[in-house]
N, CA, C and O of each residue as an XYZ file, in Angstrom:
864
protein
N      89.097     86.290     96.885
C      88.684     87.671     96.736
C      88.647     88.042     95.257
O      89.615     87.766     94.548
N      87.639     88.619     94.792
C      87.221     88.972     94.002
C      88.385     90.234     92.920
O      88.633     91.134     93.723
N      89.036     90.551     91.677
C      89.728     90.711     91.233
C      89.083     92.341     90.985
O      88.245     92.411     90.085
N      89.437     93.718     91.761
C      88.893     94.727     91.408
C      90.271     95.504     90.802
O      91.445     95.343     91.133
N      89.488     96.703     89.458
C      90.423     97.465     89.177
C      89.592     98.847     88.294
O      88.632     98.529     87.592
N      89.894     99.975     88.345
C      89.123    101.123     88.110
C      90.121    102.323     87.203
O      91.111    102.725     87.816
N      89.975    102.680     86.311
C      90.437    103.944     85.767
C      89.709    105.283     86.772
O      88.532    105.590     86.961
N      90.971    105.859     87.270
C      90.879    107.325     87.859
C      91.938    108.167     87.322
O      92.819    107.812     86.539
N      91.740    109.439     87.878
C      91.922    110.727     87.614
C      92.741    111.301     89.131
O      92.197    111.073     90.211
N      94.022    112.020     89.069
C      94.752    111.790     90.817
C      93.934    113.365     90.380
O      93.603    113.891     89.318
N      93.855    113.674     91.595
C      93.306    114.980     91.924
C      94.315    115.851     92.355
O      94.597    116.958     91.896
N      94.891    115.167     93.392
C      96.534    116.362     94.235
C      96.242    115.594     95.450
O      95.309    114.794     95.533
N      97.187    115.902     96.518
C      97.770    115.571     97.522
C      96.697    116.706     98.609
O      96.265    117.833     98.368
N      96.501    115.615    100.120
C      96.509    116.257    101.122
C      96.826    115.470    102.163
O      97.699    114.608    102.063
N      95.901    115.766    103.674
C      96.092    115.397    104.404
C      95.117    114.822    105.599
O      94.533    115.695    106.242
N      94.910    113.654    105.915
C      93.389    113.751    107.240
C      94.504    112.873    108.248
O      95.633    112.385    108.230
N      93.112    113.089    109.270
C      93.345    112.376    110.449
C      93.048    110.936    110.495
O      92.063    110.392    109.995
N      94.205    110.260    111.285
C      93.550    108.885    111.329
C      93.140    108.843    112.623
O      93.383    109.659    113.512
N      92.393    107.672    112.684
C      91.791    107.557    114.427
C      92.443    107.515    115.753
O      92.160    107.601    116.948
N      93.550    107.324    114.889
C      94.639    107.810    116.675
C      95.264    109.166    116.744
O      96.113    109.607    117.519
N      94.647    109.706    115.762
C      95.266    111.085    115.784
C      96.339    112.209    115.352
O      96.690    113.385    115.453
N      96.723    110.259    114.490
C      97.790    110.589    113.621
C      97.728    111.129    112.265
O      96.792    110.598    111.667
N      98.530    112.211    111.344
C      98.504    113.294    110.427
C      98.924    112.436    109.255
O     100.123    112.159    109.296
N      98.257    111.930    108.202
C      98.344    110.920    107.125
C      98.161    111.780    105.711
O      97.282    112.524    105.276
N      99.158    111.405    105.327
C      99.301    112.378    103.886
C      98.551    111.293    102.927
O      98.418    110.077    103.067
N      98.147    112.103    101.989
C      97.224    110.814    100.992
C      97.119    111.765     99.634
O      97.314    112.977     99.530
N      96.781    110.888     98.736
C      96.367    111.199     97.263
C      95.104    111.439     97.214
O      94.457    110.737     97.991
N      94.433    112.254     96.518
C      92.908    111.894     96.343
C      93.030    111.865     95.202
O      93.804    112.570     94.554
N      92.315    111.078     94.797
C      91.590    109.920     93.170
C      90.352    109.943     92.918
O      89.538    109.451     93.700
N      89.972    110.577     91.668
C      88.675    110.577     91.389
C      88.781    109.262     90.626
O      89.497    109.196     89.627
N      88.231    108.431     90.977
C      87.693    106.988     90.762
C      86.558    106.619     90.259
O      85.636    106.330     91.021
N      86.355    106.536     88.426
C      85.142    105.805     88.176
C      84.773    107.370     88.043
O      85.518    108.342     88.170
N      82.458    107.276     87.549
C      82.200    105.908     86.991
C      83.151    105.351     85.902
O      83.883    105.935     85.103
N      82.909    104.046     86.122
C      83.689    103.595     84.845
C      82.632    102.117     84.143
O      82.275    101.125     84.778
N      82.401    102.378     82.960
C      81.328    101.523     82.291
C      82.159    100.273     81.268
O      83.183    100.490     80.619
N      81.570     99.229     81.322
C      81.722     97.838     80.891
C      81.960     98.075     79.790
O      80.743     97.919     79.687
N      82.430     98.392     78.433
C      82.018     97.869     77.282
C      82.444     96.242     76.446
O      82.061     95.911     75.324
N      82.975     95.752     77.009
C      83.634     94.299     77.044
C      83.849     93.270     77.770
O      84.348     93.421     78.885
N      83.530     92.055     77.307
C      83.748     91.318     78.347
C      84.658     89.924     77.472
O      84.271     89.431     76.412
N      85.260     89.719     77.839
C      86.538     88.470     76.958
C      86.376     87.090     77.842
O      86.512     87.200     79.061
N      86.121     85.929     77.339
C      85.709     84.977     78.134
C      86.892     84.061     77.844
O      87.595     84.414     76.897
N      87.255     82.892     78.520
C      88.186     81.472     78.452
C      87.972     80.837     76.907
O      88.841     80.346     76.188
N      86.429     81.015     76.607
C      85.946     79.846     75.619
C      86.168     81.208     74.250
O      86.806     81.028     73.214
N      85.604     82.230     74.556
C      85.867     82.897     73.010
C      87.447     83.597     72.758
O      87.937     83.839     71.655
N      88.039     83.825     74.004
C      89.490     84.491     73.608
C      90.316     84.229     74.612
O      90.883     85.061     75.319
N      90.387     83.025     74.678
C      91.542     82.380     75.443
C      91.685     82.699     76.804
O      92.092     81.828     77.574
N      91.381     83.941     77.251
C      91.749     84.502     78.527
C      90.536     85.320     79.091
O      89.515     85.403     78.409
N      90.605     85.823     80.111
C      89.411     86.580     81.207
C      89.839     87.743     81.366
O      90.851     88.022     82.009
N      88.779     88.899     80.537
C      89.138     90.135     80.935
C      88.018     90.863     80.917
O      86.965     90.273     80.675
N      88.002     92.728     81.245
C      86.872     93.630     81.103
C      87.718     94.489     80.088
O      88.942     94.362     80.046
N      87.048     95.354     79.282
C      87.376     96.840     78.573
C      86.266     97.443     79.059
O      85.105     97.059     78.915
N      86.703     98.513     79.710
C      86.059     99.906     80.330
C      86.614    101.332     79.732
O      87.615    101.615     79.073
N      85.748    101.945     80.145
C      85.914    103.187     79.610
C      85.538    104.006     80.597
O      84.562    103.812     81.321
N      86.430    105.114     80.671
C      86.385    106.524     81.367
C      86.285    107.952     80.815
O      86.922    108.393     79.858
N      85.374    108.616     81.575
C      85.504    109.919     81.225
C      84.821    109.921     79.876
O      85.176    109.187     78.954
N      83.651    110.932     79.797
C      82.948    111.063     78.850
C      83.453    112.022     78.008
O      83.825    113.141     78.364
N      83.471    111.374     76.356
C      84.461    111.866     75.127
C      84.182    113.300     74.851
O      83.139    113.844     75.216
N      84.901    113.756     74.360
C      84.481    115.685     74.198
C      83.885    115.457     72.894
O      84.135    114.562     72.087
N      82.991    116.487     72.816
C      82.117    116.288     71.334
C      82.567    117.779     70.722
O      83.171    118.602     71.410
N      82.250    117.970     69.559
C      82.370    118.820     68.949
C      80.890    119.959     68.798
O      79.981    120.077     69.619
N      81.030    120.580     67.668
C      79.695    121.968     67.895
C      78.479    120.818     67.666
O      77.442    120.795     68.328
N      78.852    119.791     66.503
C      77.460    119.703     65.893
C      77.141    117.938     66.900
O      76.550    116.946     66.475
N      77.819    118.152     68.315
C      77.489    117.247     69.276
C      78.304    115.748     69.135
O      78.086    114.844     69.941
N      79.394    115.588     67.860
C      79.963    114.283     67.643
C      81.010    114.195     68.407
O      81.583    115.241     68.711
N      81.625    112.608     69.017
C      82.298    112.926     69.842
C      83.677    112.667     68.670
O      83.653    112.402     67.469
N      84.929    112.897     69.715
C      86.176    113.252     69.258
C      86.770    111.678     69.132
O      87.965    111.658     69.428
N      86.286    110.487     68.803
C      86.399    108.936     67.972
C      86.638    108.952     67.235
O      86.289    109.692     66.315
N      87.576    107.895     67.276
C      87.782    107.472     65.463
C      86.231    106.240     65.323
O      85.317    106.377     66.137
N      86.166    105.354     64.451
C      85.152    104.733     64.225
C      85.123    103.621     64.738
O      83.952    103.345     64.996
N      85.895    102.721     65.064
C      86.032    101.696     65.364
C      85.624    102.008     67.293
O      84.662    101.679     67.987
N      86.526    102.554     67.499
C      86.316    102.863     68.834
C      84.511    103.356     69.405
O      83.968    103.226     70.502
N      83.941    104.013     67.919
C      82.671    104.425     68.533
C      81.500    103.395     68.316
O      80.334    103.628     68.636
N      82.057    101.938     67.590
C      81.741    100.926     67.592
C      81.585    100.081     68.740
O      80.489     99.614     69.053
N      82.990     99.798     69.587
C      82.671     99.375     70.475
C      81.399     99.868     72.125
O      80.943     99.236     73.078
N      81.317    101.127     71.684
C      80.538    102.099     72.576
C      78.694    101.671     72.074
O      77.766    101.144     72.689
N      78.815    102.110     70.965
C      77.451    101.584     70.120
C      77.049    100.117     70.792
O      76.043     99.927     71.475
N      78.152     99.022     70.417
C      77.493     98.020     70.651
C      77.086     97.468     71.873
O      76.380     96.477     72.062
N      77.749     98.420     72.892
C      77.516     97.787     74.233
C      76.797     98.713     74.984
O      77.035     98.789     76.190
N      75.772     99.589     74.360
C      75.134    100.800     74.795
C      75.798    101.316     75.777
O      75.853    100.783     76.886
N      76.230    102.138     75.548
C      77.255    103.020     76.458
C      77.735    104.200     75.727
O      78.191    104.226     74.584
N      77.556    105.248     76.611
C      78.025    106.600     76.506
C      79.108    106.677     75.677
O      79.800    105.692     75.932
N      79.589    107.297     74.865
C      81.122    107.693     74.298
C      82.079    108.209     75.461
O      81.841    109.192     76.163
N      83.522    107.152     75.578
C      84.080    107.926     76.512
C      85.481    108.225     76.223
O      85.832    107.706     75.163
N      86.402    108.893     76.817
C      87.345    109.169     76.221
C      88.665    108.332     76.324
O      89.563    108.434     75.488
N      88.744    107.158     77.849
C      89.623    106.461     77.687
C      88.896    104.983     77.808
O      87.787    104.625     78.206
N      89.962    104.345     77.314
C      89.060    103.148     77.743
C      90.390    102.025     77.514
O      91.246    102.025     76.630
N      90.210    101.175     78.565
C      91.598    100.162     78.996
C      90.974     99.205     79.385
O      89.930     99.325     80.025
N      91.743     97.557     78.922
C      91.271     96.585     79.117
C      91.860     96.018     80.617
O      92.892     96.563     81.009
N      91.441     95.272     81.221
C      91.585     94.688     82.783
C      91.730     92.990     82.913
O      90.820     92.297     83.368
N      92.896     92.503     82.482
C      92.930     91.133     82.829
C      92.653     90.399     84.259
O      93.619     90.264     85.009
N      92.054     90.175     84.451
C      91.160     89.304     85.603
C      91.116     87.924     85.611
O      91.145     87.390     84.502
N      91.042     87.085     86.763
C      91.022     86.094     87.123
C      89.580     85.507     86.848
O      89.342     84.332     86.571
N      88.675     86.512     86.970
C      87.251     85.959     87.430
C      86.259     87.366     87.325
O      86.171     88.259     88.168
N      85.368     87.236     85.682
C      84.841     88.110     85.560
C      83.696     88.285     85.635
O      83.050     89.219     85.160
N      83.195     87.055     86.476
C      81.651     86.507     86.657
C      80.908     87.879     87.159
O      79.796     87.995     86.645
N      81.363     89.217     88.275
C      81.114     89.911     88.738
C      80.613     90.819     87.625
O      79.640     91.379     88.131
N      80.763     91.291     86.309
C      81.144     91.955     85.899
C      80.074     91.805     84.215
O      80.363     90.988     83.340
N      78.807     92.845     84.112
C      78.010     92.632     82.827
C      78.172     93.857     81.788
O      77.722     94.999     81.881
N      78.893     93.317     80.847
C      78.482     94.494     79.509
C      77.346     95.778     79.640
O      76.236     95.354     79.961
N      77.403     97.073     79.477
C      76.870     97.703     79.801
C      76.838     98.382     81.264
O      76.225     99.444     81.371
N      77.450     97.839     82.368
C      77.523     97.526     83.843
C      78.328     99.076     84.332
O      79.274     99.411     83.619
N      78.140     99.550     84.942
C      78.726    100.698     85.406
C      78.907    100.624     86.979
O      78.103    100.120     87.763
N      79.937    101.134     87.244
C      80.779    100.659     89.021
C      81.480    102.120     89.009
O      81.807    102.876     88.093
N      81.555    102.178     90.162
C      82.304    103.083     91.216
C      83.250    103.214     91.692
O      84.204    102.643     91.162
N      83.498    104.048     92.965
C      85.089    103.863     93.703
C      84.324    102.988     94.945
O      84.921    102.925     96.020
N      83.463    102.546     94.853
C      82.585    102.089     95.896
C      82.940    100.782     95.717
O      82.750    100.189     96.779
N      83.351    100.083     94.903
C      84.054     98.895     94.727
C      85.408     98.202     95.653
O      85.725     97.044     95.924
N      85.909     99.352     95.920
C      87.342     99.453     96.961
C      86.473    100.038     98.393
O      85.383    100.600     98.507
N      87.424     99.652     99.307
C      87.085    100.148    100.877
C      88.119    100.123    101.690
O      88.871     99.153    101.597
N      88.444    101.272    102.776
C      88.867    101.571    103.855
C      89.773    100.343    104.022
O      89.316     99.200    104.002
N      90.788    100.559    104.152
C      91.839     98.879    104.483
C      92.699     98.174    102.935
O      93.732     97.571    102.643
N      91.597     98.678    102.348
C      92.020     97.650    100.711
C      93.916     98.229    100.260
O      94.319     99.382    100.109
N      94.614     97.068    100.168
C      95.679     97.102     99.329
C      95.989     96.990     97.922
O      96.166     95.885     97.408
N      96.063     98.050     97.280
C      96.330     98.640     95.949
C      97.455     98.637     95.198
O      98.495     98.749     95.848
N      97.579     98.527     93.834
C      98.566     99.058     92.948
C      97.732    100.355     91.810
O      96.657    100.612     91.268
N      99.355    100.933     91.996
C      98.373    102.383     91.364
C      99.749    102.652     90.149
O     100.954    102.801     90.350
N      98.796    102.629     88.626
C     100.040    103.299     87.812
C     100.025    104.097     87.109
O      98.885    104.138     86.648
N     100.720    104.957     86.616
C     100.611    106.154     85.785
C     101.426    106.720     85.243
O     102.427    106.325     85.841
N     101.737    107.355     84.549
C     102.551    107.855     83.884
C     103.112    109.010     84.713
O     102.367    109.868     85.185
N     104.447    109.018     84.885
C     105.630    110.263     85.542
C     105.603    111.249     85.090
O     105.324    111.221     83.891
N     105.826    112.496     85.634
C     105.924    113.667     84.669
C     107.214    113.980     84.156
O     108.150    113.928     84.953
N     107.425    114.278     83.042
C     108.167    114.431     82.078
C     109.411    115.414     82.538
O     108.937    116.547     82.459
N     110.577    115.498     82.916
C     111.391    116.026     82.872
C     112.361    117.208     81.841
O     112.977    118.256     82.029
N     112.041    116.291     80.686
C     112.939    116.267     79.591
C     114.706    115.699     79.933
O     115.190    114.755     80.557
N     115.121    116.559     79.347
C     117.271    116.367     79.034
C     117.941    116.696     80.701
O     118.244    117.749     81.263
N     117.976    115.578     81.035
C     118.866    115.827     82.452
C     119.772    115.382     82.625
O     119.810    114.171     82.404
N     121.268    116.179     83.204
C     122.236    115.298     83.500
C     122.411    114.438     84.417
O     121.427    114.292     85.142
N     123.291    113.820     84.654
C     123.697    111.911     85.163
C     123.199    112.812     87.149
O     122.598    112.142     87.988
N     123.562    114.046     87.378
C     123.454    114.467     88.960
C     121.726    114.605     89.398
O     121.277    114.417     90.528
N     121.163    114.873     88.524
C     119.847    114.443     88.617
C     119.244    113.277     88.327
O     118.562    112.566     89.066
N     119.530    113.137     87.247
C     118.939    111.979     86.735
C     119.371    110.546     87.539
O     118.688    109.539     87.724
N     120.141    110.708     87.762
C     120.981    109.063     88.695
C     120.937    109.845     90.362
O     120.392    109.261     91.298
N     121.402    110.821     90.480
C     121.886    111.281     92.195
C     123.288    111.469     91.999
O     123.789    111.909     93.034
N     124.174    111.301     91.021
C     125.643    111.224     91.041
C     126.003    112.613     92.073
O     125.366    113.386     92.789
N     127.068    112.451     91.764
C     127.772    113.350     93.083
C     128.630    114.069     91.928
O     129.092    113.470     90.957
N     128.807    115.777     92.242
C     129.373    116.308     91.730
C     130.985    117.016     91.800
O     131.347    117.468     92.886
N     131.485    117.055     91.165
C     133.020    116.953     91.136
C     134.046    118.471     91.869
O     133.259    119.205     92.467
N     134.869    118.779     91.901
C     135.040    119.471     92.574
C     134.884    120.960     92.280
O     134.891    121.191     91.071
N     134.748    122.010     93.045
C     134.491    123.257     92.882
C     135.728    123.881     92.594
O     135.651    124.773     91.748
N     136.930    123.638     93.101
C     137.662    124.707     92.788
C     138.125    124.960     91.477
O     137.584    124.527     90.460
N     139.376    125.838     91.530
C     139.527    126.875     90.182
C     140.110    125.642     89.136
O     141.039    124.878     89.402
N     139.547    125.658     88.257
C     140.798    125.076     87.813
C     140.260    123.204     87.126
O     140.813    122.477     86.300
N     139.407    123.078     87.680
C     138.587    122.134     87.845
C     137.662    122.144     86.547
O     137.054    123.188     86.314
N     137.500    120.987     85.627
C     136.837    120.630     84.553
C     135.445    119.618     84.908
O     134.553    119.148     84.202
N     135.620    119.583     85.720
C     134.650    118.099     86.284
C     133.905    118.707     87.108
O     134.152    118.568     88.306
N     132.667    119.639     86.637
C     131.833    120.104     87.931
C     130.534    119.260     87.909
O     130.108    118.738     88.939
N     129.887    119.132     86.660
C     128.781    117.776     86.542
C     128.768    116.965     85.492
O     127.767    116.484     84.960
N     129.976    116.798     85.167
C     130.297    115.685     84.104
C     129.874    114.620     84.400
O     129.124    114.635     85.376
N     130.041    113.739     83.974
C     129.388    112.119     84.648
C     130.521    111.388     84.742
O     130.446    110.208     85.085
N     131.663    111.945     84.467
C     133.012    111.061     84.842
C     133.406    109.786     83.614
O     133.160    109.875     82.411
N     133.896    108.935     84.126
C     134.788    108.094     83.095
C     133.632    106.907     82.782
O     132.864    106.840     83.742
N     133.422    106.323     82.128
C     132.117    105.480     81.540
C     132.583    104.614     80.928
O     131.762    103.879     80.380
N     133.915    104.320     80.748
C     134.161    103.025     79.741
C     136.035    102.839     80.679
O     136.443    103.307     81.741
N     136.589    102.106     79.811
C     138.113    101.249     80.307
C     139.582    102.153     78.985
O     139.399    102.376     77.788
N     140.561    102.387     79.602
C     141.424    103.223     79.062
C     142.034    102.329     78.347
O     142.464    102.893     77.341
N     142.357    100.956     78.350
C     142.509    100.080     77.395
C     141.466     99.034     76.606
O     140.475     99.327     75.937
N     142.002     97.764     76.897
C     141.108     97.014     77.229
C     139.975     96.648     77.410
O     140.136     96.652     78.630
N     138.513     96.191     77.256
C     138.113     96.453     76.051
C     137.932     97.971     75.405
O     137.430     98.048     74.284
N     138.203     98.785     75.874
C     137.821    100.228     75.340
C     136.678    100.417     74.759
O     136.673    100.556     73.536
N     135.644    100.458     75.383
C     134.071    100.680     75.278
C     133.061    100.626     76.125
O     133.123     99.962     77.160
N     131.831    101.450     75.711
C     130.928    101.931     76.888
C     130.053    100.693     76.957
O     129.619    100.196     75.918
N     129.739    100.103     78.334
C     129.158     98.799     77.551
C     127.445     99.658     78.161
O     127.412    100.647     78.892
N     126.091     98.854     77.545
C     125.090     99.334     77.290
C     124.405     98.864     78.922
O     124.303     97.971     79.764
N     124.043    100.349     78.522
C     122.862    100.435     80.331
C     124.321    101.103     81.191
O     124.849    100.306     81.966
N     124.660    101.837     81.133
C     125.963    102.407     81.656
C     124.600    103.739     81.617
O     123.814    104.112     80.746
N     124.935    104.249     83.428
C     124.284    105.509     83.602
C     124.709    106.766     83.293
O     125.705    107.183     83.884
N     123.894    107.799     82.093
C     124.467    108.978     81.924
C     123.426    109.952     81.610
O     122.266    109.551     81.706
N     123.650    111.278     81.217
C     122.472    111.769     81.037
C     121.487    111.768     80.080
O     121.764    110.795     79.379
N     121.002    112.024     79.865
C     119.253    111.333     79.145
C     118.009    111.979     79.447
O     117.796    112.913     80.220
N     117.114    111.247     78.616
C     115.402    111.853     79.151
C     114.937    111.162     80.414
O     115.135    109.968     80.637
N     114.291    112.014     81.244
C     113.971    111.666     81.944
C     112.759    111.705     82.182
O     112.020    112.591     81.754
N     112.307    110.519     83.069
C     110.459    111.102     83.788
C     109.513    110.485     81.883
O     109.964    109.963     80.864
N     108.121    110.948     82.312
C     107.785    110.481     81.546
C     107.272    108.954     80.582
O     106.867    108.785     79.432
N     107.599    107.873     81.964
C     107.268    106.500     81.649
C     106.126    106.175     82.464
O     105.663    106.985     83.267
N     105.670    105.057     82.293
C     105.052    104.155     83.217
C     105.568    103.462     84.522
O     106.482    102.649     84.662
N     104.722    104.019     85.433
C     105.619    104.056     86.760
C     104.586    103.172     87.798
O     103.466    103.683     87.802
N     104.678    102.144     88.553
C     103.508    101.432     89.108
C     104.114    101.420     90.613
O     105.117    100.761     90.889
N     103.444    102.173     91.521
C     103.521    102.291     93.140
C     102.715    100.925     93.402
O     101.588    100.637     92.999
N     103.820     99.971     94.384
C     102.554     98.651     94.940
C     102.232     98.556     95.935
O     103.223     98.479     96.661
N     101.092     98.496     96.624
C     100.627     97.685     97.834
C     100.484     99.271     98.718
O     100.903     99.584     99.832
N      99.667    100.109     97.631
C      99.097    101.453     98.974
C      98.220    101.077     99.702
O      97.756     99.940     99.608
N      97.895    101.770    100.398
C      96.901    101.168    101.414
C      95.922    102.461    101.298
O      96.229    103.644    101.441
N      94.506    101.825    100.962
C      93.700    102.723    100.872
C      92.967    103.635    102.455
O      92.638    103.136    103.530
N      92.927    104.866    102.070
C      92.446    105.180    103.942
C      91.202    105.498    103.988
O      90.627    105.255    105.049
N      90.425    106.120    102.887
C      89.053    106.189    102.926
C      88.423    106.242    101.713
O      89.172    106.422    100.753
N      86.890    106.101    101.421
C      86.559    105.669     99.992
C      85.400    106.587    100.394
O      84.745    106.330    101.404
N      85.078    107.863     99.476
C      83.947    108.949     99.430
C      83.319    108.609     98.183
O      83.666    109.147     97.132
N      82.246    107.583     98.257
C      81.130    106.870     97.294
C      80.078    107.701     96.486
O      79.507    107.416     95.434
N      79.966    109.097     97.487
C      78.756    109.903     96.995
C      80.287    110.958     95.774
O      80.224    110.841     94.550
N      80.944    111.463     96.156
C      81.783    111.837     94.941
C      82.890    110.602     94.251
O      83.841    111.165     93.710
N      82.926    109.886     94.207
C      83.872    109.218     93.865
C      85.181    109.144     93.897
O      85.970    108.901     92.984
N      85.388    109.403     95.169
C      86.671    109.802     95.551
C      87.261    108.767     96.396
O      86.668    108.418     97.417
N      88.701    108.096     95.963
C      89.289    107.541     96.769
C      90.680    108.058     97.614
O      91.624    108.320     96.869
N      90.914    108.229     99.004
C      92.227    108.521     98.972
C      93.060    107.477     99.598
O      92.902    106.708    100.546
N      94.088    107.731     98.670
C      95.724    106.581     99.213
C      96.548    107.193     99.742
O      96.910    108.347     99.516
N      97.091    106.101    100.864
C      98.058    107.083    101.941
C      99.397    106.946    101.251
O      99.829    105.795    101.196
N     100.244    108.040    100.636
C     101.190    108.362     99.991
C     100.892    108.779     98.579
O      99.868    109.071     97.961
N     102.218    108.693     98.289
C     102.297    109.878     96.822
C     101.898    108.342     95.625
O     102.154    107.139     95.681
N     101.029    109.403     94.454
C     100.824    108.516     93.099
C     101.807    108.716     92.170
O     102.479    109.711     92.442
N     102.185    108.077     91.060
C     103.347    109.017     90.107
C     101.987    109.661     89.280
O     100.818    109.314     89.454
N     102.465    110.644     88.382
C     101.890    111.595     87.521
C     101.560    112.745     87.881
O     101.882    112.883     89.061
N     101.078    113.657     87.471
C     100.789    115.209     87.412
C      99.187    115.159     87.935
O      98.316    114.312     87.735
N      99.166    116.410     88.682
C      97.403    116.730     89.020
C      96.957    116.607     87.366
O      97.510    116.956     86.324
N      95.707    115.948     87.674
C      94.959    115.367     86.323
C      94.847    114.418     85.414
O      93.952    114.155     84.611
N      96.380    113.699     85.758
C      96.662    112.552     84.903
C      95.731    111.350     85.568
O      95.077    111.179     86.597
N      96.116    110.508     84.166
C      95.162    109.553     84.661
C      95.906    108.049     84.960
O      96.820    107.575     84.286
N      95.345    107.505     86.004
C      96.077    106.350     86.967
C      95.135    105.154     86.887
O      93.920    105.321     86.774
N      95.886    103.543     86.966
C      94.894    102.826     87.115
C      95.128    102.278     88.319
O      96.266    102.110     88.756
N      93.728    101.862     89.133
C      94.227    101.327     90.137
C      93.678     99.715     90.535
O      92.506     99.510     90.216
N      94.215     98.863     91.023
C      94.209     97.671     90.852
C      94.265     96.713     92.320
O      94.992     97.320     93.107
N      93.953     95.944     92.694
C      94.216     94.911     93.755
C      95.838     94.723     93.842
O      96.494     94.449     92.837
N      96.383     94.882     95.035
C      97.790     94.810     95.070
C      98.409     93.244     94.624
O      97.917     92.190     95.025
N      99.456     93.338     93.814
C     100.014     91.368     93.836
C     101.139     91.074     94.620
O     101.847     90.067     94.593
N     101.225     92.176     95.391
C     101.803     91.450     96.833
C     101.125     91.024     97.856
O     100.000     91.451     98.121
N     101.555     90.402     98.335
C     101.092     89.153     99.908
C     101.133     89.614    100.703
O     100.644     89.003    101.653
N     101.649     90.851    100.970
C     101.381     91.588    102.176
C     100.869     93.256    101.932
O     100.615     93.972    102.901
């Protein structure tokens, strides 16, 4: 099977019917277009990949888009629109796939198993009861320990916090990859894909989505 993967846009959360009647919560994903500007071969760079680009770049009054130069280089040379993101796709097998080439959510279908990643939304400064689930200490009077994070290191011996010890911190805000969704329907005339369950990121952010690398 052929190695598919697409820059989208999560739209928000709803809900359809499946054919037995059952109430399936899903993501909708605006998926694509998304245009070729690269293609990386075995013989010129060691490895097999695409660079695509999404979402057409915002221009300014006198119509230039918002590029630095290099970037509006690669657009130039592979005739293609200016766009505003653009991410490379390591692939097995890019024979499918021509410079200039523009694809869809029409690429994925009904059944297909996915990985979807994106960036979390940002939390900021949270303590260890959010941020971990810790359990909080007691209520009554008198009591110093209501969401402290408790004891974190040894009263003798070695006497120190050793590193990766859970406490509070930033939270949210990374790269977060959901595997093996299962896609439930693919709307080709808008480009819309939806996945049954939640994506990480915020309405609007942008997600990539990929052929699942699990076996089931």
């Amino acid at each position: 099977m052929m190695k598919k993967a697409i820059l989208a846009r999560k739209i928000g959360m709803t809900q359809v019917f499946a054919e037995n009647g059952e109430v399936v919560a899903v993501t909708v994903l605006e998926a694509g277009p998304c245009s070729v500007i690269q293609k990386k071969t075995m013989e010129n760079d060691g490895y097999e990949a695409i660079k695509v680009g999404f979402k057409d770049a915002r221009v300014n009054v006198r119509g230039n888009a918002y590029l630095n130069k290099p970037d509006k280089g690669q657009f130039d040379k592979a005739k293609v629109g200016y766009k505003k993101f653009i991410k490379e796709y390591r692939l097995e097998d890019t024979g499918g796939y021509e410079v200039g080439q523009e694809y869809k959510a029409d690429i994925f279908e009904a059944g297909d198993k996915v990985d979807i990643s994106g960036v979390s939304k940002g939390k900021g400064f949270q303590g260890a009861i959010r941020r971990h689930g810790f359990s909080r200490g007691p209520e009554t009077h008198g009591s110093k320990h209501h969401r402290a994070v408790g004891s974190v290191g040894q009263g003798t011996w070695p006497g120190e916090t050793y590193k990766g010890r859970k406490m509070a911190g930033h939270m949210g805000n990374k790269k977060v990859t959901t595997a093996n969704l299962a896609v439930v329907k693919v709307d080709a005339e808008r480009n819309l894909i939806l996945v049954k369950g939640a994506v990480p990121g915020p309405k609007g952010g942008l997600v990539s989505i990929k052929n699942t690398t699990k076996n089931k």
